[in-house]
C-alpha positions as a printed NumPy array, in Angstrom:
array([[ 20.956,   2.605,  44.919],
       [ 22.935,   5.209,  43.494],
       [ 24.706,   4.636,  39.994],
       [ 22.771,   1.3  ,  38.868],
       [ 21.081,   3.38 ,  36.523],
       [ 23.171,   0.757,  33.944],
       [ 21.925,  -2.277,  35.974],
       [ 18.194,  -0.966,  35.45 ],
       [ 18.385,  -0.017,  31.987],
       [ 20.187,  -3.574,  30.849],
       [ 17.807,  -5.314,  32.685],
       [ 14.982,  -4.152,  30.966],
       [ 16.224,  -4.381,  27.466],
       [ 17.153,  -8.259,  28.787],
       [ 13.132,  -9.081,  29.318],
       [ 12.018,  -6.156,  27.393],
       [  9.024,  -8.593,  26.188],
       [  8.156,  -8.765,  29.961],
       [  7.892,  -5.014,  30.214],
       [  5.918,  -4.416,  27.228],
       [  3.5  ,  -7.024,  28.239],
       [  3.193,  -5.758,  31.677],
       [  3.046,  -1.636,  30.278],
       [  0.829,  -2.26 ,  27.027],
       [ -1.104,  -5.969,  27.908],
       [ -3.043,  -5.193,  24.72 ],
       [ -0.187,  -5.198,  22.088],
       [  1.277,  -8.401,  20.284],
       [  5.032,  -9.38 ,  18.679],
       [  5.177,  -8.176,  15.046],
       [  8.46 ,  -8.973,  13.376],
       [ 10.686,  -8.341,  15.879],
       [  8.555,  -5.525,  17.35 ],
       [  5.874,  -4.949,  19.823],
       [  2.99 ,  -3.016,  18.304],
       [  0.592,  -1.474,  20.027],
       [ -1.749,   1.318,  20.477],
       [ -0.635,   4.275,  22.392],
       [ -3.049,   4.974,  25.728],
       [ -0.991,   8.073,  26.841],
       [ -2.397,   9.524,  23.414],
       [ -5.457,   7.288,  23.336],
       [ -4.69 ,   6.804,  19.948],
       [ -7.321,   3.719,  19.502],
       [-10.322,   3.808,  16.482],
       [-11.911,   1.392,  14.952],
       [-10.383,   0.361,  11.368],
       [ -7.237,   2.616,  12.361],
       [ -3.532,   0.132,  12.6  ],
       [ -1.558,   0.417,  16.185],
       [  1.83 ,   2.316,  15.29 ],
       [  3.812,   2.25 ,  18.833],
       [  6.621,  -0.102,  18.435],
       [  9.022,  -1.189,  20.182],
       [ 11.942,  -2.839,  19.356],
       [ 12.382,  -6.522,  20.952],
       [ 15.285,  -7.639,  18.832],
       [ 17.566,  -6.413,  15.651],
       [ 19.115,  -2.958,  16.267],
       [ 18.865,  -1.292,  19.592],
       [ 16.085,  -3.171,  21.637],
       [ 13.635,  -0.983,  23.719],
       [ 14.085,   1.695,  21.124],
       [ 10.461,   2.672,  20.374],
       [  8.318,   5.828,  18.339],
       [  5.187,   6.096,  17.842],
       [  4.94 ,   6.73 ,  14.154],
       [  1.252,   8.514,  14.683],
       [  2.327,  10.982,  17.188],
       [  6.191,  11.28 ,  16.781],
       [  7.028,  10.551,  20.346],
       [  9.949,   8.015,  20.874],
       [ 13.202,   6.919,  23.11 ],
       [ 14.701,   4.362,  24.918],
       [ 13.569,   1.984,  27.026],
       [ 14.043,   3.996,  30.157],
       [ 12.087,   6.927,  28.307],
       [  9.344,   4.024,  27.177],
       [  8.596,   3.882,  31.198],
       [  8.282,   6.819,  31.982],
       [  6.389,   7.593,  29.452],
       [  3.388,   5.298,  30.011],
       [  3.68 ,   5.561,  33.321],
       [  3.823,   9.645,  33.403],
       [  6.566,   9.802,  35.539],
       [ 10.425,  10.994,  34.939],
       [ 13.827,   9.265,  35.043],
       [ 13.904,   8.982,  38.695],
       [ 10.57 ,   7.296,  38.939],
       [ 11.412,   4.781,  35.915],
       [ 14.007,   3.634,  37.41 ],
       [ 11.994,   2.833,  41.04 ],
       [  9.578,   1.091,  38.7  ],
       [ 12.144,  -0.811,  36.847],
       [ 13.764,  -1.854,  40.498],
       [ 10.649,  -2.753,  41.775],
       [ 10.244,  -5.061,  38.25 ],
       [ 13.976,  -6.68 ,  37.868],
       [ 13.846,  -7.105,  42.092],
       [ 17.179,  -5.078,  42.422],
       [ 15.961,  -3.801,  45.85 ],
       [ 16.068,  -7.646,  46.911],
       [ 19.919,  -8.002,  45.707],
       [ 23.374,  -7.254,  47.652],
       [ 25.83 ,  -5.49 ,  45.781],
       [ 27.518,  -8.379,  44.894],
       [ 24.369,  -9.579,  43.196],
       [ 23.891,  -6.793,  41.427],
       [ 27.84 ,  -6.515,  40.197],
       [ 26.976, -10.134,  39.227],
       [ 23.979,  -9.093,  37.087],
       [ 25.818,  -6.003,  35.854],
       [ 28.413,  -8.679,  34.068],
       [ 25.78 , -11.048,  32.938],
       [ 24.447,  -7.988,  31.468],
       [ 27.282,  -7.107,  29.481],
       [ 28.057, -10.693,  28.324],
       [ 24.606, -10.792,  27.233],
       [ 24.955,  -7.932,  25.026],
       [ 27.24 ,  -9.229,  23.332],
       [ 25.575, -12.289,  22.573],
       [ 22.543, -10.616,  21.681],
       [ 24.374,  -8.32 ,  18.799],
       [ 25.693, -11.902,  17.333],
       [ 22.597, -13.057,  17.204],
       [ 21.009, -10.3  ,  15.995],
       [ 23.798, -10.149,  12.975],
       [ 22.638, -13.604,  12.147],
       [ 19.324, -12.521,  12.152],
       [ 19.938,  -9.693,   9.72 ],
       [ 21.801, -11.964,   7.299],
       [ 18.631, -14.075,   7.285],
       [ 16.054, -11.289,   6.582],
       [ 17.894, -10.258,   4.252],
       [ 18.156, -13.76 ,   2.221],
       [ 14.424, -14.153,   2.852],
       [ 13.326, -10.661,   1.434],
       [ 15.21 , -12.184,  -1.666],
       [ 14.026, -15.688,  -1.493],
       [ 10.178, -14.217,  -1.165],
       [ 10.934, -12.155,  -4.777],
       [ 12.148, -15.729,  -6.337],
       [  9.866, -17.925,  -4.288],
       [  9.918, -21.509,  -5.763],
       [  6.618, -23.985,  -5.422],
       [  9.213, -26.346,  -3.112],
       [  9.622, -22.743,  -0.823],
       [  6.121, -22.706,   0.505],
       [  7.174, -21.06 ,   3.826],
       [  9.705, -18.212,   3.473],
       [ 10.101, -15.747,   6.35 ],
       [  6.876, -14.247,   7.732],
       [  4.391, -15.955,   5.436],
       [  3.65 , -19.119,   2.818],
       [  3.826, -19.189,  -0.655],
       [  2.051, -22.236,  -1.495],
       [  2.766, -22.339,  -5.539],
       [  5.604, -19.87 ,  -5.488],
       [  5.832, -16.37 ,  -7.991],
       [  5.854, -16.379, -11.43 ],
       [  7.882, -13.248, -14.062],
       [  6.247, -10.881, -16.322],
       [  5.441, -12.603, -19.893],
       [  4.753, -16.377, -18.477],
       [  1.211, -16.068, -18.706],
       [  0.109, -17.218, -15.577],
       [ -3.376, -16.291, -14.084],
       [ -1.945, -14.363, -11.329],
       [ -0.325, -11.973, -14.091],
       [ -3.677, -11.443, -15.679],
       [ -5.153, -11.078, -12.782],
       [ -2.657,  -8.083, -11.908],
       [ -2.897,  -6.63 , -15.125],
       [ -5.893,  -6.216, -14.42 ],
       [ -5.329,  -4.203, -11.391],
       [ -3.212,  -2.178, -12.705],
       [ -5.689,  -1.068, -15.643],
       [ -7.987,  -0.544, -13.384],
       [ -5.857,   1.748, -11.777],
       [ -4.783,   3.579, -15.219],
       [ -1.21 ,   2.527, -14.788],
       [ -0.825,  -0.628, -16.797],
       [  2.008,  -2.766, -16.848],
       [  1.913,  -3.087, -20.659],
       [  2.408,   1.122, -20.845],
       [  6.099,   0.072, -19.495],
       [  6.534,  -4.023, -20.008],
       [ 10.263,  -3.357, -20.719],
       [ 10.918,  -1.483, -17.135],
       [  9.469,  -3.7  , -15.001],
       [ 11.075,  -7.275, -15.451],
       [ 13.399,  -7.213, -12.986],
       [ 10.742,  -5.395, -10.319],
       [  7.975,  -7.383, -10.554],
       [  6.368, -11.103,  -9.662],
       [  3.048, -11.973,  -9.45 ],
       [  1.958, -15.039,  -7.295],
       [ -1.655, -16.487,  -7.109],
       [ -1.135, -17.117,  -3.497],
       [  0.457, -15.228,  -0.279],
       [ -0.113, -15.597,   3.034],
       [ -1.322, -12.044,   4.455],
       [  0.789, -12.805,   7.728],
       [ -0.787, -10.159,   9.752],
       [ -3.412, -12.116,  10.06 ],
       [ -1.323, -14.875,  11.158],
       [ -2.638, -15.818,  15.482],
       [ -0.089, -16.542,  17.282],
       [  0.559, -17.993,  20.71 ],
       [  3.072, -19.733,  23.31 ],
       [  3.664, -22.384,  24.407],
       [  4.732, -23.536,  27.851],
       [  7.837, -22.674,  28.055],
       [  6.321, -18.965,  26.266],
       [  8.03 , -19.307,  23.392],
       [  5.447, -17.823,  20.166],
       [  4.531, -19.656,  17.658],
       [  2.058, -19.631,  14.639],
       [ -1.264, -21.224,  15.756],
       [ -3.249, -20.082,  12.762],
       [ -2.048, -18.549,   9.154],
       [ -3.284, -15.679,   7.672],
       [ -5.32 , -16.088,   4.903],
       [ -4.662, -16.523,   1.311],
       [ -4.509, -13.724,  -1.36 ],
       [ -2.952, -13.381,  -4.804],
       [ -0.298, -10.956,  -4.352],
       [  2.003,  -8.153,  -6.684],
       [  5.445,  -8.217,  -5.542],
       [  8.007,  -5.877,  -6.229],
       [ 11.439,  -5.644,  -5.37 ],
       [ 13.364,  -2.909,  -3.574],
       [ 17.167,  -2.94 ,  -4.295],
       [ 20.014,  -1.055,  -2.68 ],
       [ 22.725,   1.051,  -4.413],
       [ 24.165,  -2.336,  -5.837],
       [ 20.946,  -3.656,  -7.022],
       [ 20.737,  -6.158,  -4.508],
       [ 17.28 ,  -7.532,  -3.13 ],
       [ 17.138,  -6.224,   0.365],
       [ 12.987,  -6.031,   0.83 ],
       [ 10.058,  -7.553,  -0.839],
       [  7.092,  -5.503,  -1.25 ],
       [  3.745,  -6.916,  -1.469],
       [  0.067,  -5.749,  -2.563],
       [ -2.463,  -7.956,  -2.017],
       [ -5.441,  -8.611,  -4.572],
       [ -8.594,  -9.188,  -4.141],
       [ -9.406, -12.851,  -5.285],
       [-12.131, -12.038,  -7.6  ],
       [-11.943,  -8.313,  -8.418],
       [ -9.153,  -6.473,  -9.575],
       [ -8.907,  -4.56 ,  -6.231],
       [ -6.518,  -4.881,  -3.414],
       [ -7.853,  -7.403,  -0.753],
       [-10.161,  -7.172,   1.688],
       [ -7.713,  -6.664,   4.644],
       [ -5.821,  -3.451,   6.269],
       [ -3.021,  -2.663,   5.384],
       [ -3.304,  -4.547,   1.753],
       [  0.467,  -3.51 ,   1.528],
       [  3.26 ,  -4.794,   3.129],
       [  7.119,  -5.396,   3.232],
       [  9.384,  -7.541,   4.499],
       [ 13.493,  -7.283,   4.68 ],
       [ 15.314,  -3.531,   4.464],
       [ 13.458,  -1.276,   3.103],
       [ 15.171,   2.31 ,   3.823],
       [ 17.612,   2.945,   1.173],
       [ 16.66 ,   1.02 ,  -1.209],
       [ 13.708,   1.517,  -3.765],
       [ 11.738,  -0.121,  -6.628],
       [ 12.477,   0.926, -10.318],
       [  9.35 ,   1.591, -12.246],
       [ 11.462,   2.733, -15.049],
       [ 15.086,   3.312, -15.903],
       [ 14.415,   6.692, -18.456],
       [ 16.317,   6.657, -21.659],
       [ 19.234,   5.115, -20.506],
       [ 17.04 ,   1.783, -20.588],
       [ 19.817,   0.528, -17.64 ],
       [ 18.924,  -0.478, -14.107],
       [ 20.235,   2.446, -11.518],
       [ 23.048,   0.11 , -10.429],
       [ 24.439,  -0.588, -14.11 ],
       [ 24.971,   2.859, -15.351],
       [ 26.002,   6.652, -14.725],
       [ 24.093,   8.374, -17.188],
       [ 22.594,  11.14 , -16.005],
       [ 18.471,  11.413, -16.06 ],
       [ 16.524,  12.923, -13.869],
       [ 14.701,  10.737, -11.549],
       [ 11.003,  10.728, -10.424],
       [ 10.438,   9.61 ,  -7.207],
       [  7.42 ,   8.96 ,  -5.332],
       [  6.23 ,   7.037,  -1.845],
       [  3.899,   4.378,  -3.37 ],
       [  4.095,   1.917,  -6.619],
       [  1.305,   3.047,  -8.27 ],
       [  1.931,   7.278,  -7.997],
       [  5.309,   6.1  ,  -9.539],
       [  3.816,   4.168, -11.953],
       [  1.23 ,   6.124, -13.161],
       [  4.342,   8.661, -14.609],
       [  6.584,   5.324, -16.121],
       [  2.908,   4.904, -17.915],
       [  2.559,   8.104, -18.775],
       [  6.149,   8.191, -20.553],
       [  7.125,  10.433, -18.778],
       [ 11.458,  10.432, -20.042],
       [ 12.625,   9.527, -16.329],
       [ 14.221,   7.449, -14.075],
       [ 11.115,   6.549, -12.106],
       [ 11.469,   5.001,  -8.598],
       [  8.825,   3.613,  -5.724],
       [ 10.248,   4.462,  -2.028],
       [  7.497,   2.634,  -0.329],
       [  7.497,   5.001,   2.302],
       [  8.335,   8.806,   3.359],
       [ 10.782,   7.948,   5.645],
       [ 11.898,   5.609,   2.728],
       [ 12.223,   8.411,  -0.11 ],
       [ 14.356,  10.286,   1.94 ],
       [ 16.612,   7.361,   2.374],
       [ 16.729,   6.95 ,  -1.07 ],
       [ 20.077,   6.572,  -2.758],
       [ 19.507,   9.569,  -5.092],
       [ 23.512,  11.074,  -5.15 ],
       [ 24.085,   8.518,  -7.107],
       [ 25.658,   9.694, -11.231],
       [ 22.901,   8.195, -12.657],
       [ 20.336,  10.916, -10.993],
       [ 20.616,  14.442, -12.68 ],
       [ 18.116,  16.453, -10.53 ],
       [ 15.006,  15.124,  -8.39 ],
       [ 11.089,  15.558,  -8.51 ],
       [  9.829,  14.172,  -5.568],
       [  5.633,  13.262,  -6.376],
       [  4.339,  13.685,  -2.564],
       [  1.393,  12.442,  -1.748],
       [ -0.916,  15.033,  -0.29 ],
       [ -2.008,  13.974,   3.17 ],
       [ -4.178,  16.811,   4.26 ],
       [ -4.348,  17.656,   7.458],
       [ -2.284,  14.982,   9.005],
       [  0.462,  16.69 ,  10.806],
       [  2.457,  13.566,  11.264],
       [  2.505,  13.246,   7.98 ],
       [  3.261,  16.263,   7.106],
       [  6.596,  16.274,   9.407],
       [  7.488,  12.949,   8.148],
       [  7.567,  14.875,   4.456],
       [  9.801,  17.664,   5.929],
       [ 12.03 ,  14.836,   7.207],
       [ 12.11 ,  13.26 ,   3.683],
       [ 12.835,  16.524,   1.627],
       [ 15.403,  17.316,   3.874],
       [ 16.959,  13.884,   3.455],
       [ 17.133,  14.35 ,  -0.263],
       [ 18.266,  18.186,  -0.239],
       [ 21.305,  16.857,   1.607],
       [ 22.872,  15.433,  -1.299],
       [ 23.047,  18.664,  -2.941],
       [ 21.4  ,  18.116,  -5.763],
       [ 18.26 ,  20.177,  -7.426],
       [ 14.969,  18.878,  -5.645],
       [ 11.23 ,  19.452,  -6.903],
       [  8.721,  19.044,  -4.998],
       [  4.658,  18.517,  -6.557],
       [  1.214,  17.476,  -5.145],
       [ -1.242,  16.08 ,  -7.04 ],
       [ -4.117,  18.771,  -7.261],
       [ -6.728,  15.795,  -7.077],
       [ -7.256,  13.175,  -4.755],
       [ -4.297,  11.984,  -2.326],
       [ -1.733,  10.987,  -4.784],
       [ -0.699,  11.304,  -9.02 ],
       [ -2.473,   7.43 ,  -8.767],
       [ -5.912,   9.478,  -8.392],
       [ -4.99 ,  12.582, -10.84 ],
       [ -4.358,   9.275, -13.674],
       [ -7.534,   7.468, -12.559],
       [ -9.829,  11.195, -12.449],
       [-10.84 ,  10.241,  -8.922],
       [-11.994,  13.18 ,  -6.708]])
């Protein structure tokens, strides 16, 4: 069956949900991915979050990486790598799975133009899908008591601003003084960044199952935690993500549940603005130059806008995020980037290389500093060890 390497490889992205049930029985469908542990690294501990994904639909589907080992590719590579083989024996597996060897020529012409009709379908509806993420991850910031399901997760009695009074503010407030990076430090900054709800689904723990004809569906919710929620704009200040940390009910901690952060929408190139420096203008309404602080988490970026530090202060939510982040625009004189430490984690420590280099390729000065204690400036503010 010379030259169906096409055939093979569009047939597997077509039940790519098949294949990863069949190669990794133990993973589940996570926003559009499957997530999974990896057993070629045996990458499984107890307390530690699966981070082999693969993509099922939006952008290329059967793209994967493993974001603990670095290891990624299509959906041809995705075979042969859990199976150990190479190309040649991926694609006898993946005749042996679609039943090519079965087919005439004719057949398998046939399925080669189903294929590409398919495709095109599938980048329509994945276009539609985008546009609706996208309108969520802004709905979710400006969540109304009517909108109790939005997206991924409810929102029972919606999100209240900064200055309202609500509980849910004091009870982040709270959280944020106990993590020496009050909101009050910066009140003026962080209007158009912040909400506060009293209520938020966690949606990862959300159980899902299908039905008979296997379609998922939400069996159980995850539970209920009052939740910080920040947004992450693009280049034009629009709401392309929501980023959430969830609280602890009755301490002002984050929850009880792994990972107590989360995001939903776009989140790479686009960040959160802790602080606009002295310009006292949101990044997308102004040109004055100010050099910009800009650090993976919330509350590293915080701690400076607390601090008063004179700066543009941003949150990337992510490494691969800060080096996405939109810093050639005028309003960003020169960078320093406030890595967090992550010693001895390799992966880590090439994601940070990735991120520098994504910033040093706008040309502009960068400056890079580590916290001397703890894992990030956060710890340093709070005298943690």
């Amino acid at each position: 069956m010379i030259g169906d390497l096409d055939i093979v490889k569009a047939g597997l992205i077509e039940r790519i949900e098949d294949v990863c049930a069949k190669l990794l029985p133990n993973g589940k469908v996570e926003a559009g991915q499957w997530v999974s542990f990896n057993p070629v690294t045996g990458d499984y501990r107890a307390g530690r979050l699966p981070t082999l994904k693969i993509r099922l639909r939006g952008g290329v589907v059967g793209a994967w990486k493993d974001w603990r080992s670095g290891d990624a590719g299509d959906v041809l590579k995705l075979v042969s790598y859990l199976l150990g083989t190479d190309t040649k024996g991926a694609l006898v597996w993946g005749r042996d799975f679609l039943g090519l060897r079965t087919m005439t020529r004719a057949d398998r012409e046939n399925m080669r133009q189903v294929a590409a009709v398919k495709r095109v379908d599938r980048e329509r509806q994945d276009a539609r899908l985008r546009e609706q993420k996208l309108l969520n991850a802004d709905r979710l910031f400006n969540a109304k008591p009517s909108e109790s399901d939005i997206g991924p997760c409810q929102i029972p009695f919606g999100v209240f601003k900064l200055a309202e009074g609500s509980t849910a503010e004091q009870h982040a407030r709270a959280y944020f003084r106990e993590r020496n990076c009050a909101l009050n430090d910066i009140e003026t900054f962080t209007a158009y960044s912040t909400r506060v709800a009293p209520a938020v689904e966690w949606w990862k723990g959300a159980v899902w199952k299908r039905d008979g004809s296997g379609r998922q569906y939400k069996a159980e919710r995850g539970a209920l935690y009052p939740a910080i929620l920040s947004a992450m704009r693009n280049r034009m200040g629009i709401v392309t993500c929501t980023h959430f940390t969830f609280l602890d009910p009755t301490r002002p901690a984050k929850a009880p549940v792994e990972p107590a952060k989360l995001m939903y929408g776009e989140a790479l190139g686009s960040v959160i603005e802790i602080a606009t420096g002295p310009s006292e203008k949101p990044f997308w309404m102004t040109e004055e130059p100010h050099p910009l602080i800009l650090a993976e988490g919330r509350e590293t970026a915080q701690s400076f806008a607390a601090a008063g530090v004179p700066a543009r202060v941003w949150a990337a939510g992510s490494l691969a995020g800060v080096g996405k982040a939109p810093i050639d625009l005028a309003c960003v004189s020169w960078v320093l980037f406030a890595r967090d430490n992550n010693t001895g984690n390799a992966q880590a420590q090439k994601q940070f290389e990735q991120a520098l280099a994504g910033l040093e390729s706008h040309g502009k000065r960068v400056v890079v500093e580590a916290s001397h204690v703890g894992d990030d400036f956060n710890d340093l503010a709070q005298g943690e060890e």
